[in-house]
C-alpha positions in Angstrom: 0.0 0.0 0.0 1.4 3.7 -0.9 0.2 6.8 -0.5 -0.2 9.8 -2.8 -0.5 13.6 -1.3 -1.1 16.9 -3.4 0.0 19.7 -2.0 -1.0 23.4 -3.0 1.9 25.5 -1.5 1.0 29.3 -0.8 3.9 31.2 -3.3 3.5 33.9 -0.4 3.9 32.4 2.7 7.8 32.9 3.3 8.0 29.1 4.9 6.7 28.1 1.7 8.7 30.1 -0.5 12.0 29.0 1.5 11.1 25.3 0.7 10.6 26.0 -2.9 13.5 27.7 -3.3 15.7 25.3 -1.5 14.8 21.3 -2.1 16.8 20.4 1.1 14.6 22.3 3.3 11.6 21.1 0.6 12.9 17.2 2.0 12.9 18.2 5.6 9.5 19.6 5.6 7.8 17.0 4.0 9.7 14.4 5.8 7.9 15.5 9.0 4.5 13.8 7.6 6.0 10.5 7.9 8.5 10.9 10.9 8.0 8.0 13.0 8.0 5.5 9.7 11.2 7.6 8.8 13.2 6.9 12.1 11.8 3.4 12.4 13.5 2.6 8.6 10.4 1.9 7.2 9.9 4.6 4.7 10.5 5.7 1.2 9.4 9.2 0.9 9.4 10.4 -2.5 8.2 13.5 -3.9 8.0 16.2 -7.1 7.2 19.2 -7.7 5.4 20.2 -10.5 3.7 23.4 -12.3 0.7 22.9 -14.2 -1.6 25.0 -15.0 -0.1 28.0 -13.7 -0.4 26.6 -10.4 2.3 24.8 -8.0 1.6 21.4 -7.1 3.9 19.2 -4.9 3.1 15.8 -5.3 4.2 12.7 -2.1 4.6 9.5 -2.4 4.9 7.6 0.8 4.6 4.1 2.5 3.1 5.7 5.7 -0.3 7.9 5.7 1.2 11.3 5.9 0.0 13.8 8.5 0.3 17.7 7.6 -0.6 19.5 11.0 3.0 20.6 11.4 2.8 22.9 8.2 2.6 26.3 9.6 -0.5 28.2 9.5 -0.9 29.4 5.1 1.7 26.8 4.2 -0.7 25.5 1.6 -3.9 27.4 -0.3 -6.1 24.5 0.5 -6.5 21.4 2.7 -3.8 18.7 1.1 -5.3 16.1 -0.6 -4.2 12.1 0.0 -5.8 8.9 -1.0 -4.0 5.5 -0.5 -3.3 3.5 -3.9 -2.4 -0.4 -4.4 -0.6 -0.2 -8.1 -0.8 -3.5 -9.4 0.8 -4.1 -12.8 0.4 -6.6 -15.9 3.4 -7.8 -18.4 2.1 -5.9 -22.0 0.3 -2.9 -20.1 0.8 -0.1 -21.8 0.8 3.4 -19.5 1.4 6.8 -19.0 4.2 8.4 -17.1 5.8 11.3 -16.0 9.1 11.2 -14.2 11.4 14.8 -13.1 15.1 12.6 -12.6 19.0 13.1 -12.9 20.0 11.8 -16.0 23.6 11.0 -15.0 26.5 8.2 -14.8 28.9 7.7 -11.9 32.5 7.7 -12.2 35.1 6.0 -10.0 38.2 7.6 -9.8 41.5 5.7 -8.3 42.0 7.0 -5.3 38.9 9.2 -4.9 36.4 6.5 -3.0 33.2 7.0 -3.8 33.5 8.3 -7.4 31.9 11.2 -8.7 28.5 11.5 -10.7 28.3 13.6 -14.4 24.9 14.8 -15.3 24.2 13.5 -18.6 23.8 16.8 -20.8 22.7 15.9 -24.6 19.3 14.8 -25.3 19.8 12.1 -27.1 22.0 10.7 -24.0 19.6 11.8 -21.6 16.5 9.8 -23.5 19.5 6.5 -23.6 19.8 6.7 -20.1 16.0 6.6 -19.5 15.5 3.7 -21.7 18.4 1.9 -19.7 17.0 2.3 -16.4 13.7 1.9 -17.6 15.1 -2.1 -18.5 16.4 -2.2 -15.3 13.1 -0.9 -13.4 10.6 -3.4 -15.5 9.5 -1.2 -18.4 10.2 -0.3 -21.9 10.0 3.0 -24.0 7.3 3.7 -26.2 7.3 7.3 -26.2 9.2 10.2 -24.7 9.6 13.8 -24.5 11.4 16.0 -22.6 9.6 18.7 -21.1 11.8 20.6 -19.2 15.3 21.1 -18.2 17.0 23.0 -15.6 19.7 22.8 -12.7 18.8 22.5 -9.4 20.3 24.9 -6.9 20.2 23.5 -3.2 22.0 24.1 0.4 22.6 21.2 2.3 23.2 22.3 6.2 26.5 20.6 8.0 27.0 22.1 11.2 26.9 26.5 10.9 27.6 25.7 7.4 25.9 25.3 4.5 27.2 23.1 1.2 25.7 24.0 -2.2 25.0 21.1 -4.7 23.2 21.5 -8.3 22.2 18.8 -10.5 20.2 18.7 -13.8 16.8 17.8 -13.6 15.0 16.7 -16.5 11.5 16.2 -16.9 10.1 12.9 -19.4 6.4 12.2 -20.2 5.7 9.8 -22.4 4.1 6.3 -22.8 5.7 3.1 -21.5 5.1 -0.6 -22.1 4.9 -3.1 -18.7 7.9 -5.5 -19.5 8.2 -7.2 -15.5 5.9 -5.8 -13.2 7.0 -7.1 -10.2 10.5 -4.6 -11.4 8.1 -1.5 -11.8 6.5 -2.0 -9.4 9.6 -2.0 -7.1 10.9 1.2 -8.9 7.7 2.9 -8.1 7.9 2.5 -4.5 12.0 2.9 -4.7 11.9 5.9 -7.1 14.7 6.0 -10.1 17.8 7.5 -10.6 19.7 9.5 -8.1 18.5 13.1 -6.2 15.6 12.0 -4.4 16.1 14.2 -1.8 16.0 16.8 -4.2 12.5 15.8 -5.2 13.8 13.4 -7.8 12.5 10.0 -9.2 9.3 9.8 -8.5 7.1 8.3 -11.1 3.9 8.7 -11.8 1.8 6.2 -13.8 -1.7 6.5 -15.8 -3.9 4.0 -17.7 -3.5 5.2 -21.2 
């Protein structure tokens, strides 16, 4: 069982415009619905913002029912809205999707640990990465587009300091075909790609 929340921020309540303007603080806020699932380990919390319609709508995805009472009074235009949802998928299904992700590939240097991740910048390499993962996550390609681009600016807190990080994000809608759906269903709950505390990898999905 998941969870689904739509949230309609207030663009003049400063709280909210903080969180919009920084996706670290976005994460923390958000995380609060779901706190005792979070320190228990037994969360996933995804989430996206997106702008449709000339209006601001943040969507989250959780494995816990969400509470909001801790948003500040005029955090949000309107009551949140939140319904719980039990995907299940068939091999062949054909869908709809739209998915805000970090097209990117990690490199290991020698000596360096970790390695270091390169947003993918072309098109046509950004569109080869999704059909890759989208093998890995159960699902196949029909149709894509990419909707918008742009590069995430964020301020991660350590101590009285503050790191910045940016990333690409890249928005794809398209049409995809069910190829496992035990996999998809996975990636749905798991998110895809890298960022998702940047509001990153969360995928929706529609009957076509």
């Amino acid at each position: 069982m998941l969870y689904l929340a739509q949230l309609k921020p207030d663009l003049r309540h400063p709280h909210s415009r903080q969180d919009l303007q920084n996706p670290y603080e976005m994460h923390r806020t958000l995380s609060y619905a779901v706190k005792g699932a979070l320190t228990e380990g037994q969360e996933r919390l995804l989430w996206r913002i997106d702008s449709l319609a000339n209006q601001t709508i943040i969507l989250v995805q959780s494995h816990s029912q969400p509470t909001w009472s801790h948003l500040s009074a005029g955090y949000l235009l309107e009551e949140a809205k939140s319904k719980a949802f039990n995907p299940h998928f068939q091999q062949g299904q054909v869908l709809q999707f739209r998915l805000r992700a970090n097209p990117s590939i990690k490199k290991v240097i020698a000596g360096q640990g970790q390695g270091k991740r390169y947003s993918l910048i072309g098109e046509d390499e950004q569109i080869q990465w999704l059909k890759r993962r989208g093998e890995q996550a159960g699902f196949r390609l029909l149709r894509v587009d990419l909707s918008h681009r742009e590069q995430l600016k964020a301020y991660k807190r350590k101590g009285d300091c503050e790191k910045p990080i940016t990333m690409l994000a890249v928005t794809f809608e398209g049409r995809l075909e069910v190829i496992d759906a035990a996999k998809l269903s996975q990636s749905l709950q798991e998110g895809i790609g890298a960022g998702k505390a940047l509001g990153l990898g969360l995928i929706s999905l529609a009957a076509h």
